[in-house]
Backbone as a chain_set.jsonl record, in Angstrom:
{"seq": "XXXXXXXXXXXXXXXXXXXXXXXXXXXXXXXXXXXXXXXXXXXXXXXXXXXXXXXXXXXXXXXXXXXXXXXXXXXXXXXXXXXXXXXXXXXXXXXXXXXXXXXX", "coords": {"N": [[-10.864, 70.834, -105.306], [-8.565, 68.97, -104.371], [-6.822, 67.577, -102.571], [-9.037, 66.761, -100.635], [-10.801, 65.277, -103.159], [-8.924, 63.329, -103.179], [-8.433, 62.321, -100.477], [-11.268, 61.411, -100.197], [-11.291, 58.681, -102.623], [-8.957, 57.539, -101.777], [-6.61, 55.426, -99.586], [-7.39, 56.513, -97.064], [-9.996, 56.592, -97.103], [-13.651, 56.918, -96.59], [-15.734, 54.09, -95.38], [-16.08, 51.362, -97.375], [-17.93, 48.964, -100.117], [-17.291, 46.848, -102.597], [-16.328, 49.288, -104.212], [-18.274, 51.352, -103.672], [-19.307, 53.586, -101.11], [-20.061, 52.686, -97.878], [-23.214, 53.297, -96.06], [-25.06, 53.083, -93.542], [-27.341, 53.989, -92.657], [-29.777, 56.535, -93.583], [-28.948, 59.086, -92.286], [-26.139, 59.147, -92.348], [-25.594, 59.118, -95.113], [-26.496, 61.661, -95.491], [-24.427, 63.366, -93.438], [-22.276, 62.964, -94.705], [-22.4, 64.023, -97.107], [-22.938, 66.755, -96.683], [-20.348, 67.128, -95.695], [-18.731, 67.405, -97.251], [-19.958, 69.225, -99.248], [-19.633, 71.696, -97.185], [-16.758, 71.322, -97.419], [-16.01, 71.646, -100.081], [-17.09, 74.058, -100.785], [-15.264, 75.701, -99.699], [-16.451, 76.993, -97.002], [-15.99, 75.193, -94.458], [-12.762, 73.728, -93.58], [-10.849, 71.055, -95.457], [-8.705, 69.836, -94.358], [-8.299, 70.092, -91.629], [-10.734, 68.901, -90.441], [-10.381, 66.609, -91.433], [-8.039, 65.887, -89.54], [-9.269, 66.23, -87.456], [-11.218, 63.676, -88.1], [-9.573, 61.769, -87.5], [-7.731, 61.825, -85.113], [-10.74, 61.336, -83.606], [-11.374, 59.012, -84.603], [-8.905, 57.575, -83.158], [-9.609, 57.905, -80.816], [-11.297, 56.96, -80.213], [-11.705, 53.906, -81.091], [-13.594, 51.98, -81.583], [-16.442, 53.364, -81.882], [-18.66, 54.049, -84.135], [-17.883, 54.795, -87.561], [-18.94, 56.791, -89.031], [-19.989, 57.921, -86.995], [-18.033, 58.993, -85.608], [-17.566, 60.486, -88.107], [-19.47, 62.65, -87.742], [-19.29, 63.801, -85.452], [-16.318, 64.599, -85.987], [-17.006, 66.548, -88.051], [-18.72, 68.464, -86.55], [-17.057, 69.346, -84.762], [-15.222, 70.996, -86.592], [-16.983, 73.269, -87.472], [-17.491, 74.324, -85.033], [-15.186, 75.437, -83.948], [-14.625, 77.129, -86.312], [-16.897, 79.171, -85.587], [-18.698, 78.798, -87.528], [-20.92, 77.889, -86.395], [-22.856, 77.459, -83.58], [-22.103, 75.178, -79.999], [-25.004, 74.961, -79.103], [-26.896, 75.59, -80.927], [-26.476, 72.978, -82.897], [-27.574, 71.273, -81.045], [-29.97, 71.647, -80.682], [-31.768, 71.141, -83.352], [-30.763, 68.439, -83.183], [-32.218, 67.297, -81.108], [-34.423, 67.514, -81.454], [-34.535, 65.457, -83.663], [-34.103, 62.925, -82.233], [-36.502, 63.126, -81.436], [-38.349, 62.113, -82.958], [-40.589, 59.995, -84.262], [-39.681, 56.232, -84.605], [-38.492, 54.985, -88.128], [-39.364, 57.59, -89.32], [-37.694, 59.126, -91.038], [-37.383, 61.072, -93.242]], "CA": [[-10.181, 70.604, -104.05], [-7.967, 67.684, -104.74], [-6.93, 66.581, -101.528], [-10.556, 65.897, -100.242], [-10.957, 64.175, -104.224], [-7.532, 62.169, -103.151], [-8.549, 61.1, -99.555], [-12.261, 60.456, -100.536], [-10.442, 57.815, -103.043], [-7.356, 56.842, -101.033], [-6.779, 54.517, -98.3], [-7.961, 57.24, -95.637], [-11.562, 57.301, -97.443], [-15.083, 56.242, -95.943], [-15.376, 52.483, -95.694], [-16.764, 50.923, -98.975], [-18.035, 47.647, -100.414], [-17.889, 47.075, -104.171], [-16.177, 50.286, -104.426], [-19.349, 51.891, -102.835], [-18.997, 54.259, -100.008], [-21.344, 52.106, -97.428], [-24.292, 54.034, -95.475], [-26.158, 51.874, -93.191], [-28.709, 54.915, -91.962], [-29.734, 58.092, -94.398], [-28.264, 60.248, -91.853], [-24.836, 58.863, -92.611], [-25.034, 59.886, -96.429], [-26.33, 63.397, -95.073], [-23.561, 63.898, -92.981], [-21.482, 62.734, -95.803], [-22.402, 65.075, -98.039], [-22.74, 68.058, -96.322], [-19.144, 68.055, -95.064], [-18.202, 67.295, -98.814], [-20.252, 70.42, -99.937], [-18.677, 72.329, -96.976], [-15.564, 71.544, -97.751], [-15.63, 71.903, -101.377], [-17.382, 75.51, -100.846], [-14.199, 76.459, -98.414], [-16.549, 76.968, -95.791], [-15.241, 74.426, -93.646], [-11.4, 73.463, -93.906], [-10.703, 69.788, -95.408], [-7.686, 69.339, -93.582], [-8.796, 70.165, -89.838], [-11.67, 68.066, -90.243], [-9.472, 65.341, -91.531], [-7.314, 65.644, -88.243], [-10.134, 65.724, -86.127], [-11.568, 62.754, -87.831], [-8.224, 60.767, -87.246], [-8.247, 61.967, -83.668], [-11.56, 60.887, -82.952], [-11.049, 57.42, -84.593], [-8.057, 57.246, -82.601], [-9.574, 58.212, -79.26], [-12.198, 55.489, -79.423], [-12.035, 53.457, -82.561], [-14.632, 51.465, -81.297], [-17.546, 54.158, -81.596], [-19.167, 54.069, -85.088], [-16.671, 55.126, -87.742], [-20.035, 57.861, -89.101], [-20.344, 58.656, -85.69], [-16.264, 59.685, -85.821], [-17.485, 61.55, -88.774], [-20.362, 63.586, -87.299], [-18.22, 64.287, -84.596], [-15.627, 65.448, -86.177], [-17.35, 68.172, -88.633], [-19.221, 69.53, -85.356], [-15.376, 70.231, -84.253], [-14.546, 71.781, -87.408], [-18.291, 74.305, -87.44], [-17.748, 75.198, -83.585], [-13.929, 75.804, -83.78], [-14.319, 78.193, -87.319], [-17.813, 79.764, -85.066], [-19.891, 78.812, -88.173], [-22.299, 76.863, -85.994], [-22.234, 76.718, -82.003], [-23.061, 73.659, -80.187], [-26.298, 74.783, -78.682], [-27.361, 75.406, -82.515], [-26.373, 72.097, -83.098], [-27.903, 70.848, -79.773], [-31.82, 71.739, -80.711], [-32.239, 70.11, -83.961], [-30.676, 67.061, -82.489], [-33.54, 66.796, -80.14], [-35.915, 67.24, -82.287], [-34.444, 64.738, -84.685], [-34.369, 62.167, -81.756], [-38.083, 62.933, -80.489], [-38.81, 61.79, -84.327], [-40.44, 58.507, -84.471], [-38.401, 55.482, -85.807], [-38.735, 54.98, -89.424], [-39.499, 58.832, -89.809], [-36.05, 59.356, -91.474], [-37.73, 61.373, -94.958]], "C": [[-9.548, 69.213, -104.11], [-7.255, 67.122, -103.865], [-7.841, 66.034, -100.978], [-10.54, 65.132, -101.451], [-10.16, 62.837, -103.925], [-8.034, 61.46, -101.758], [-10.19, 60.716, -99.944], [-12.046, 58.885, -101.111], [-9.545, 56.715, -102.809], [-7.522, 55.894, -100.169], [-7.377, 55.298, -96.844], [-9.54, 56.979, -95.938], [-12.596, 56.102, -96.584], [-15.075, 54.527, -96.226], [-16.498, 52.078, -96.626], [-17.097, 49.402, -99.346], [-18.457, 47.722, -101.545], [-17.557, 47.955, -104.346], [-17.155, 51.16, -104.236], [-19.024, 52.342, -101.52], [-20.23, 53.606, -99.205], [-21.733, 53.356, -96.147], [-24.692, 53.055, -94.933], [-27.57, 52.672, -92.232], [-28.616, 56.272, -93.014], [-28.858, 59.104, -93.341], [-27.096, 60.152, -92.273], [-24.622, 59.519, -93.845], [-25.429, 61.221, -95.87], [-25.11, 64.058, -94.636], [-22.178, 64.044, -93.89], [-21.0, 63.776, -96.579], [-22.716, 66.304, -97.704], [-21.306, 68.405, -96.075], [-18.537, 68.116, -96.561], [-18.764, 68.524, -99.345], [-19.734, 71.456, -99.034], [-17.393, 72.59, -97.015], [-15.383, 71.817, -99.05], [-16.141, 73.85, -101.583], [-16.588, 76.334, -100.566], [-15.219, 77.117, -97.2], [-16.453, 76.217, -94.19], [-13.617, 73.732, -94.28], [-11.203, 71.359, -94.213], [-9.772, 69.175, -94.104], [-8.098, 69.182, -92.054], [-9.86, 69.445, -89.724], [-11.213, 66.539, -90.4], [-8.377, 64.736, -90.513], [-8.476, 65.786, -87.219], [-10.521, 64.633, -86.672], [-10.585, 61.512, -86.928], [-8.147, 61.105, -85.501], [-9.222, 61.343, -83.087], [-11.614, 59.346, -83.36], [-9.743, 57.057, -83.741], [-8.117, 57.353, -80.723], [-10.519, 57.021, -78.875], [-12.4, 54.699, -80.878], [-13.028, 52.368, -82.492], [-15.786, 51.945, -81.439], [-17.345, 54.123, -83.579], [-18.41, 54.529, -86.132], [-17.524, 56.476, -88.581], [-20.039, 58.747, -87.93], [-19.665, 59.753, -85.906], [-16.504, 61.012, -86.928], [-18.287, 62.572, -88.543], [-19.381, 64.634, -86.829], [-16.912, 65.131, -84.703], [-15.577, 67.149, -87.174], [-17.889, 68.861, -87.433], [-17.791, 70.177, -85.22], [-15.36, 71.293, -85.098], [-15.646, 73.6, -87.391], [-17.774, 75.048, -86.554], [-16.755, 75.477, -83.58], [-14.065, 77.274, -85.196], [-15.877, 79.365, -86.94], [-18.574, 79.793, -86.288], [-21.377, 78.488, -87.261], [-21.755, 77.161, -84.078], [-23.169, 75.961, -81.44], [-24.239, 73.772, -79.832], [-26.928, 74.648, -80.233], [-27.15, 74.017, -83.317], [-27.2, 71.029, -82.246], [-29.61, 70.448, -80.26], [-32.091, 70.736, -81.952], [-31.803, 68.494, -83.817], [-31.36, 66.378, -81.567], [-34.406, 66.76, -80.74], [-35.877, 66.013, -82.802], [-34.852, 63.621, -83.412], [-35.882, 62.172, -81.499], [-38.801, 62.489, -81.978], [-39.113, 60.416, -83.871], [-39.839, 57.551, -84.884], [-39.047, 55.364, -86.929], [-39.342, 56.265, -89.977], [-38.452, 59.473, -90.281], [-36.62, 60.258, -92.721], [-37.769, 62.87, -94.41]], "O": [[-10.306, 68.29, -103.812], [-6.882, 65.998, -104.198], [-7.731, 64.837, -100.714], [-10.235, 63.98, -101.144], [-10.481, 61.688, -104.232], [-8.095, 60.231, -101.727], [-10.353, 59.497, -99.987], [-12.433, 57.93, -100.437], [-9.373, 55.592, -103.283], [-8.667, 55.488, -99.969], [-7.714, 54.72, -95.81], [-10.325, 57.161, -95.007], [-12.389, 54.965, -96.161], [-14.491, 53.932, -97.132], [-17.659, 52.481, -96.553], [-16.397, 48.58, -98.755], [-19.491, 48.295, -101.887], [-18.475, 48.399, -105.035], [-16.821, 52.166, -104.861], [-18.469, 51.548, -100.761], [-21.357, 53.833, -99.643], [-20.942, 54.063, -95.522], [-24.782, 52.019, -95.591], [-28.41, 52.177, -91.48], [-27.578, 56.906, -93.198], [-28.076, 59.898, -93.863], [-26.718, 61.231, -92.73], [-23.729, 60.361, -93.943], [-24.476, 61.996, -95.792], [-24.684, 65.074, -95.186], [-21.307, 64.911, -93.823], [-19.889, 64.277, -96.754], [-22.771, 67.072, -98.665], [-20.901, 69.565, -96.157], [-17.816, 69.073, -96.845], [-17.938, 69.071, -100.075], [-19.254, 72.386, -99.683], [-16.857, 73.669, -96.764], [-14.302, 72.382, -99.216], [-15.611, 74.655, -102.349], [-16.722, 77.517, -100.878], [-14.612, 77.83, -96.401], [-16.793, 76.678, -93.101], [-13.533, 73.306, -95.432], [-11.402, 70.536, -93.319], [-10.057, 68.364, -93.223], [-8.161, 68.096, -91.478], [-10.055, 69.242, -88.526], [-11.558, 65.568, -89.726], [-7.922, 63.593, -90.528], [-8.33, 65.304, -86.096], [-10.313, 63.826, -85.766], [-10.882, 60.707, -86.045], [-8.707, 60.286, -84.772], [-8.937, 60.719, -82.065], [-11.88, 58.504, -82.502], [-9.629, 55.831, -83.722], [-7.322, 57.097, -79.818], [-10.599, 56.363, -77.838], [-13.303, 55.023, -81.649], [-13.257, 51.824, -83.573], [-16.625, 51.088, -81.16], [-16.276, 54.159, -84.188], [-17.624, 55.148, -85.414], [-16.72, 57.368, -88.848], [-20.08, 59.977, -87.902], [-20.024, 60.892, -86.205], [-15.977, 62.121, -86.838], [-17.941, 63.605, -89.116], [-18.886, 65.658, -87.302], [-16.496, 65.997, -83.934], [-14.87, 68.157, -87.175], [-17.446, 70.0, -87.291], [-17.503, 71.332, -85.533], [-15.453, 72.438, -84.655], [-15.158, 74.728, -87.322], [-17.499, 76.222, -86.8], [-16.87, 76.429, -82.809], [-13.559, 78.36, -84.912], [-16.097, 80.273, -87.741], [-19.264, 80.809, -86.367], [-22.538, 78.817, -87.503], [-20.639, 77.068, -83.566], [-24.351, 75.812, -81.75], [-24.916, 72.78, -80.102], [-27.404, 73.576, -80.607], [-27.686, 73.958, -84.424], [-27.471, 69.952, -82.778], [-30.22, 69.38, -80.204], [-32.572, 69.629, -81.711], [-32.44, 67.547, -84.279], [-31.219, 65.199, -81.24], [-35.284, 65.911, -80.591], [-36.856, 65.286, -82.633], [-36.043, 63.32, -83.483], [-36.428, 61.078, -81.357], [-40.027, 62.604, -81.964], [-38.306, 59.71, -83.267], [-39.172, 57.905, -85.857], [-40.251, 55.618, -86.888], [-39.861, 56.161, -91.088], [-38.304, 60.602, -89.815], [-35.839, 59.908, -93.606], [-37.999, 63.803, -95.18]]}, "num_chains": 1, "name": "protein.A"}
């Protein structure tokens, strides 16, 4: 899939230090790499996820720029009815009712 290879890469890609894609919470590389294995599977569309991210950095570019990326694969799941948001909804409660430093 060599437009996701090209913007991973490019000036659109995840923000980096040292040529390192930076993480500053495990969830971040999760989210990372799941939309990277859905998009490389074709079960989620690069492109439409790549216009919702740009959308959602553009609606509040102030809000986390991970966040932006959560945010914008949910779009892509609940718009192609892989996922809907209540199914998204529950393990997000759980995950919060997790203690801190229970991230494993």
């Amino acid at each position: 899939m060599a437009d996701l290879d090209a913007d991973l890469e490019g000036p659109v890609s995840p923000p980096r230090d040292n040529g390192e894609i930076v993480f500053a919470a495990p969830w971040e590389r999760r989210v990372f790499g799941l939309t990277v294995a859905l998009c490389r599977s074709r079960a989620c569309d690069w492109e439409s996820f790549r216009q919702s991210l740009i959308r959602h950095i553009a609606d509040d570019p102030a809000l986390p720029y991970w966040w932006n990326w959560a945010r914008a694969l949910e779009d892509v799941l609940t718009a192609s009815l892989a996922v809907t948001p209540s199914e998204l909804d529950l393990p997000h409660r759980r995950l919060l009712e997790r203690p801190a430093g229970h991230d494993h």
